[in-house]
C-alpha positions as CSV (number, residue, x, y, z in Angstrom):
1,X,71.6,80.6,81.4
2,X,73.6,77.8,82.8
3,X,76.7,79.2,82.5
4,X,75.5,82.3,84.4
5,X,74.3,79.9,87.1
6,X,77.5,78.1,87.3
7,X,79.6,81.7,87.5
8,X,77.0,82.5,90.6
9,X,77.4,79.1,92.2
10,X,81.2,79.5,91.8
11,X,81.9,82.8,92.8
12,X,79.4,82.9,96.3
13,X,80.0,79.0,97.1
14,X,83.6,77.3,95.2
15,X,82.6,74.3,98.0
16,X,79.5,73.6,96.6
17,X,80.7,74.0,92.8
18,X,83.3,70.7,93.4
19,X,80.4,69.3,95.1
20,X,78.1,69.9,91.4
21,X,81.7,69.2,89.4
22,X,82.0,65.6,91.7
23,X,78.0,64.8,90.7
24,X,77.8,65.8,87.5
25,X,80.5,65.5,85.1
26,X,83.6,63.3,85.7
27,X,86.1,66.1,85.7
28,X,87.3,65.6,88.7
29,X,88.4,62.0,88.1
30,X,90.2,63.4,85.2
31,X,92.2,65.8,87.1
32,X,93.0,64.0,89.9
33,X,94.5,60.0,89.7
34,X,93.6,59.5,93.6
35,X,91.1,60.6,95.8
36,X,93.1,62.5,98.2
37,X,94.5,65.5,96.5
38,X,90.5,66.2,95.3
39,X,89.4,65.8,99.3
40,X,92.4,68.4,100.2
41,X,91.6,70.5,97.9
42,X,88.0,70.5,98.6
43,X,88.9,71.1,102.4
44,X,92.4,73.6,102.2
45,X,91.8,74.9,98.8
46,X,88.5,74.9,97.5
47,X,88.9,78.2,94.8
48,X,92.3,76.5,93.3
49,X,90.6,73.5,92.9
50,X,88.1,74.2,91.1
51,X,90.6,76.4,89.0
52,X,92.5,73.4,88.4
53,X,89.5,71.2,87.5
54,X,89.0,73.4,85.1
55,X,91.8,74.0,83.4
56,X,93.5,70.6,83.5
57,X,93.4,68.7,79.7
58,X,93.6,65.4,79.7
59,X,96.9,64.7,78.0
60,X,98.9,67.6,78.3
61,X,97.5,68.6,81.7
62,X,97.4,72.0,82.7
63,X,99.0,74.6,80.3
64,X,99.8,78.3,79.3
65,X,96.9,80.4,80.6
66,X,95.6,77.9,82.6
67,X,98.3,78.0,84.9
68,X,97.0,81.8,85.6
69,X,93.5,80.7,86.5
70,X,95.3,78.2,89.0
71,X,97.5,81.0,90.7
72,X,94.2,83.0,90.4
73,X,92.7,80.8,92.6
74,X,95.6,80.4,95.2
75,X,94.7,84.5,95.8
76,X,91.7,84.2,96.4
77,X,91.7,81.3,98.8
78,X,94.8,83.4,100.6
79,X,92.3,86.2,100.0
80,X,89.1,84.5,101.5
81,X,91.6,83.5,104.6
82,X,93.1,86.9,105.8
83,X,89.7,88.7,105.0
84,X,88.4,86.6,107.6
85,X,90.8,86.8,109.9
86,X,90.9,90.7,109.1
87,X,87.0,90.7,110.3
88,X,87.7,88.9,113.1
89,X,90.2,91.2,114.1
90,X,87.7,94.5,113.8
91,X,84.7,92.7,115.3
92,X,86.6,92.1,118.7
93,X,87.7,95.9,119.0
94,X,86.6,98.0,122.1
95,X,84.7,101.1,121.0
């Protein structure tokens, strides 16, 4: 059930997922040795961050398929960005 949950929370908010990820486990910490490349990602990137998060092993870091959840991620935040830019574009058309 909580895996489900997480998927939905993921998928429909990536924002709010780093948010739950920051509060309850320390896998952000992990991932990250400063502060800053978390808070960019959170703001630029949110989708390959949490990717990343993810994927990242502490030790060898991210490897082999993990790197394809990470480019995964860079899609769909390109993705997220010209879908709304692609709405935009429609919604200010005469009729």
């Amino acid at each position: 059930m909580g895996c489900c949950a997480g998927t939905i929370v993921f998928a429909g908010a990536p924002r709010l997922a780093l948010f739950v990820l920051w509060l309850v486990t320390d896998r952000l910490s992990i991932a990250f040795d400063s502060f800053w490349p978390g808070l960019a990602g959170f703001v630029l990137l949110p989708y390959t961050t949490v990717l990343y998060v993810l994927a990242y092993a502490p030790g060898p870091g991210v490897t082999g398929i993990g790197w394809a959840f990470v480019v995964l991620g860079v899609l769909l935040d390109l993705s997220s960005y010209s879908s709304g830019a692609y709405s935009q574009r429609n919604v200010n058309r005469p009729a």
